[in-house]
N, C-alpha and C positions, 0 to 999 in steps of 0.2 A: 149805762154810759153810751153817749150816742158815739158816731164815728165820723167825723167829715174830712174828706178830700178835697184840697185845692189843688188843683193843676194850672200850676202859671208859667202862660207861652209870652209870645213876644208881643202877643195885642189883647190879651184875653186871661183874664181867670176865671176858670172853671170850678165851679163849686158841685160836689155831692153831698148830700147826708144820707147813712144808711141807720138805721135799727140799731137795738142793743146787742143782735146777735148777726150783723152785717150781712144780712140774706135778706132783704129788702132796701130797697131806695124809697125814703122819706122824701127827698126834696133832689132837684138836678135843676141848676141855673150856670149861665157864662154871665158875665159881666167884664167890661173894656176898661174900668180903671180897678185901682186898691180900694180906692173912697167909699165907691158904691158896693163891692164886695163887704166892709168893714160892715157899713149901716145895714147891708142884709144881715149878715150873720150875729149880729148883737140884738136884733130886732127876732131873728127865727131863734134865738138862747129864750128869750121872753116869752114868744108865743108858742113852743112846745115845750116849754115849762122845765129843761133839762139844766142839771148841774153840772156834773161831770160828763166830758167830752176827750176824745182822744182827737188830736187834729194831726192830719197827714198833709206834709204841703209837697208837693214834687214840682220841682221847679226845673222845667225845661231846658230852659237857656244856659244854666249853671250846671246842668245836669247832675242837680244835687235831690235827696230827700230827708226831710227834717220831720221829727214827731213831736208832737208837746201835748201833755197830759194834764188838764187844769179843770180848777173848779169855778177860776174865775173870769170874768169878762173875756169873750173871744178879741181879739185886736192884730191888725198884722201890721206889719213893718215894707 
């Protein structure tokens, strides 16, 4: 299971992916809108071949954090 973190500020999401055992960074990008975040992460699902994902989103602004555990299409809202 891979692991990724979004951190969404007020201009920017921040995306990590770490390993199956979260002591490695696979991937670290920021991107300025949702759009472009969405088309990374369903494009990086395909080309590191993973199914199951643990997704952390930590959302700044709302000063909230949400988990979701799927095996299907990454997508954000």
């Amino acid at each position: 299971m891979k692991v990724i973190k979004i951190v969404k500020s007020e201009k920017t999401y921040h995306s990590v992916i770490y390993n199956d055992l979260v002591t490695e960074v696979i991937d670290e990008i920021s991107f300025k809108d949702l759009y472009e975040l969405n088309f990374y992460l369903q494009t990086l699902q395909k080309k590191l071949e993973f199914e199951d994902f643990l997704l952390i989103i930590h959302d700044k602004i709302n000063n909230s954090v949400d988990l979701k555990r799927s095996t299907e299409d990454i997508f954000l809202e």
